[in-house]
Biotite code that builds the C-alpha atoms (Angstrom):
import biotite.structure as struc

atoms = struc.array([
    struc.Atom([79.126, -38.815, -29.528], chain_id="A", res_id=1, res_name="UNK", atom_name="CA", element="C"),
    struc.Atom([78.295, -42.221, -27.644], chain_id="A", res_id=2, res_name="UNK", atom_name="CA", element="C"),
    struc.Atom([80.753, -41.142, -24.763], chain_id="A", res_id=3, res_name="UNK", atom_name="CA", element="C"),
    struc.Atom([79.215, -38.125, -24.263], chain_id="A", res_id=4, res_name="UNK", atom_name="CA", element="C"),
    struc.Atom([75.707, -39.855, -24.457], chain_id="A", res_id=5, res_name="UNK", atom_name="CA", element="C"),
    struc.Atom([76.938, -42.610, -21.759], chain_id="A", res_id=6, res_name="UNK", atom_name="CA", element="C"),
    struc.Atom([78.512, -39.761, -19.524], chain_id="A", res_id=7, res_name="UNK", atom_name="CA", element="C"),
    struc.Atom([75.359, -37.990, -19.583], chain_id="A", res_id=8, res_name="UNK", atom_name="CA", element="C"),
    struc.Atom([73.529, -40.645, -18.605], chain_id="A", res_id=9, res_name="UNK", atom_name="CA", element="C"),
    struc.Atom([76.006, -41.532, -15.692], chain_id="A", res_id=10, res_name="UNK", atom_name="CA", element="C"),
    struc.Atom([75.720, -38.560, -14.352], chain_id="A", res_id=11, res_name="UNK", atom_name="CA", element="C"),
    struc.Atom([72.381, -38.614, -14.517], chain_id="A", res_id=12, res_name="UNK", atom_name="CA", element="C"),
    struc.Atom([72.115, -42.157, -12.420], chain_id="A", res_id=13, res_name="UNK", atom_name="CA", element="C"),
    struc.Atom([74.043, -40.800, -9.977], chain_id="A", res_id=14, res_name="UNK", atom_name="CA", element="C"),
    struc.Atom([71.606, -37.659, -9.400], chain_id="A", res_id=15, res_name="UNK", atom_name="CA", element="C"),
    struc.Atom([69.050, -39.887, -8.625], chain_id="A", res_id=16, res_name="UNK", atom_name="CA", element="C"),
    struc.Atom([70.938, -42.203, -6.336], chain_id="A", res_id=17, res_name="UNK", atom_name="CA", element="C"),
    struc.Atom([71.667, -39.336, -4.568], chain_id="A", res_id=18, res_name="UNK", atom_name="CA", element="C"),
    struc.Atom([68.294, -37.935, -4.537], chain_id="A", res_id=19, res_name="UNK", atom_name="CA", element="C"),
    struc.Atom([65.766, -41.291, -4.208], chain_id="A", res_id=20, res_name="UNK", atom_name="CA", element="C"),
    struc.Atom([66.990, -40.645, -0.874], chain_id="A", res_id=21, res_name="UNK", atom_name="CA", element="C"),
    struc.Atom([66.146, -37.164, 0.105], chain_id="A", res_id=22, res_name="UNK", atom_name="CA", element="C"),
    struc.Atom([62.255, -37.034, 0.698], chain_id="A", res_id=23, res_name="UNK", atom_name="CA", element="C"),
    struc.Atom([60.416, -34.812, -1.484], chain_id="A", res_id=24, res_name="UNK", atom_name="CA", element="C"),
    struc.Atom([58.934, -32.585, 0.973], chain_id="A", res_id=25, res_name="UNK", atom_name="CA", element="C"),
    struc.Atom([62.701, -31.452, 1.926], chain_id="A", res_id=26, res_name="UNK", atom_name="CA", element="C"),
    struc.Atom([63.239, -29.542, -1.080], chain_id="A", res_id=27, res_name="UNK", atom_name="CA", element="C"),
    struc.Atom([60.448, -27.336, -0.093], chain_id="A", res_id=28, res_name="UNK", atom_name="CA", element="C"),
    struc.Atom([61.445, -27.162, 3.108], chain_id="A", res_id=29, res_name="UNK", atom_name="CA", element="C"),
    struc.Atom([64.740, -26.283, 1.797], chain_id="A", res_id=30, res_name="UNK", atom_name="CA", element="C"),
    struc.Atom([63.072, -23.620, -0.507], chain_id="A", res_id=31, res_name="UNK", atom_name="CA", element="C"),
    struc.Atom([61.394, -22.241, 2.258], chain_id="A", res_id=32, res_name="UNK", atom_name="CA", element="C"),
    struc.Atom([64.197, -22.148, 4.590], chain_id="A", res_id=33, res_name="UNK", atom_name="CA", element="C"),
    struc.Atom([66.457, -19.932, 2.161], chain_id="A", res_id=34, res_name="UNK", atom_name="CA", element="C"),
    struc.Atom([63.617, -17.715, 1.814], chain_id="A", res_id=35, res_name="UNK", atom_name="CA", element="C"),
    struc.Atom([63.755, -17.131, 5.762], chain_id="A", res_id=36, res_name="UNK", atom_name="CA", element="C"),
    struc.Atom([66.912, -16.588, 5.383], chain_id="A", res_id=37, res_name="UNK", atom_name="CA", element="C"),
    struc.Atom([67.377, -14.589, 2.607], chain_id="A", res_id=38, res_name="UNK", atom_name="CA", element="C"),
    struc.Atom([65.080, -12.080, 4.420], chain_id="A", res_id=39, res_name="UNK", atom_name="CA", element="C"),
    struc.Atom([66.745, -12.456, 8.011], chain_id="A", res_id=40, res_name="UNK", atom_name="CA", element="C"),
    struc.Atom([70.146, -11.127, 5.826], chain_id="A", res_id=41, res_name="UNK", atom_name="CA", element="C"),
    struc.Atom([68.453, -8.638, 4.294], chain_id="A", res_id=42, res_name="UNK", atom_name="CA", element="C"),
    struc.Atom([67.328, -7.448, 7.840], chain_id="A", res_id=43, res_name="UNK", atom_name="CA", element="C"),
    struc.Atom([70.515, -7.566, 9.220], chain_id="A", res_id=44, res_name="UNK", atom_name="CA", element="C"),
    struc.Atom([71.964, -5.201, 6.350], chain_id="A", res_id=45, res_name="UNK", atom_name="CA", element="C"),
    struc.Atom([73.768, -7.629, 4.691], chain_id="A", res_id=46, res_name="UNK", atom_name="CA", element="C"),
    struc.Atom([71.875, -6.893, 1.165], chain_id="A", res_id=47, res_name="UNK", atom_name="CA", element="C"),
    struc.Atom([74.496, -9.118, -1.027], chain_id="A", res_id=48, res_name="UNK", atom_name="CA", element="C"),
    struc.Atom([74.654, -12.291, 0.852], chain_id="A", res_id=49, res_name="UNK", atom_name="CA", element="C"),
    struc.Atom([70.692, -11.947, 0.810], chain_id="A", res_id=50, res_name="UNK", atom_name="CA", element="C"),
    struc.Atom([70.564, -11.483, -2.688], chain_id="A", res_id=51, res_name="UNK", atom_name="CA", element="C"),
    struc.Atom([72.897, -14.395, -3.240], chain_id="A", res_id=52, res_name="UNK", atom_name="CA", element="C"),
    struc.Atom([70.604, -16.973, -0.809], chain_id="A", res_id=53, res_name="UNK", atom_name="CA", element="C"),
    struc.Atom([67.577, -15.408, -1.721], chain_id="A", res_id=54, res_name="UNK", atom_name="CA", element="C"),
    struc.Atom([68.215, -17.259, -5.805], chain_id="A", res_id=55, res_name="UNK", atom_name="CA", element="C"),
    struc.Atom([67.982, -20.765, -3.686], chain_id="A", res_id=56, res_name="UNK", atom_name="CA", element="C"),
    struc.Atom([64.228, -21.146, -3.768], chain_id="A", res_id=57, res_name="UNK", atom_name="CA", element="C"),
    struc.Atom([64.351, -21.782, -7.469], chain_id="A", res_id=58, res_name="UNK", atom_name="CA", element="C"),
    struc.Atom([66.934, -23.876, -7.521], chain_id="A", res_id=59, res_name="UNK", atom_name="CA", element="C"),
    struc.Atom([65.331, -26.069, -4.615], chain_id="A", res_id=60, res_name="UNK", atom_name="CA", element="C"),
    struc.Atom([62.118, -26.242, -6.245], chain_id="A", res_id=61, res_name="UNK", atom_name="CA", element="C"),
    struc.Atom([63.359, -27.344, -9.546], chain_id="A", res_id=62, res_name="UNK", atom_name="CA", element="C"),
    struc.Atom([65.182, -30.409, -8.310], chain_id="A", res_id=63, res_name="UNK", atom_name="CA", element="C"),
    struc.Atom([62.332, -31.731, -6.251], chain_id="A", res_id=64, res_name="UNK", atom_name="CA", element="C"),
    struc.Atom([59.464, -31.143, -10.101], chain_id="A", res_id=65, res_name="UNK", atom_name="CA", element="C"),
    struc.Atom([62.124, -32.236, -11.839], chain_id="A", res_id=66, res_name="UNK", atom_name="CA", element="C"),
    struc.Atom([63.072, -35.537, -9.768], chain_id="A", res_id=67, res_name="UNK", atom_name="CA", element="C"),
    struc.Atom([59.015, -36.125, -9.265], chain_id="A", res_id=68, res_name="UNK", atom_name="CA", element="C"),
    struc.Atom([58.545, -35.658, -12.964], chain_id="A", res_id=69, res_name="UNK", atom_name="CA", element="C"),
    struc.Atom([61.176, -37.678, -14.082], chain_id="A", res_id=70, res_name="UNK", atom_name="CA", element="C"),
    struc.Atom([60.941, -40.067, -11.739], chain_id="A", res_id=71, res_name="UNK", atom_name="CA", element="C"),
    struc.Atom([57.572, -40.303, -10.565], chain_id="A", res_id=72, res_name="UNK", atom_name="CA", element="C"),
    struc.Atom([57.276, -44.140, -9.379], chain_id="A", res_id=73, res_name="UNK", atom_name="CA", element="C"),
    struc.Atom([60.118, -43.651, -6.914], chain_id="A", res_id=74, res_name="UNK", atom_name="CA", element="C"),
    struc.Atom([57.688, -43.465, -3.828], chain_id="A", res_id=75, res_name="UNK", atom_name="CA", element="C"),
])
């Protein structure tokens, strides 16, 4: 149980060492940007590659709460 506990909490350092760099306002970017895209694909006919960037957004959004909630002093 403790090495899972200490491997969680690795991997959880080096999320935010990777992400106390990235700027908050670039995951929304981000989000927005796949949304453009997502509906540029779905222009072009190309409904499953849409569909596939068009379940970004979330993702995007829920690093950036997650990273401000968690971490909330970082700026």
């Amino acid at each position: 149980m403790a090495i899972t506990s200490k491997k969680t909490d690795d991997t959880q350092q080096t999320f935010f060492r990777v992400t106390d760099n990235i700027p908050e306002e670039t995951w929304y970017w981000a989000a927005l940007t796949s949304i453009g895209i997502s509906a540029v694909l779905k222009l072009s006919n190309k409904d499953n590659w849409a569909l596939f960037v068009g379940q970004w957004p979330p993702t995007f959004l829920l690093f950036g709460l997650y990273h401000r909630l968690i971490r909330p002093s970082s700026k």
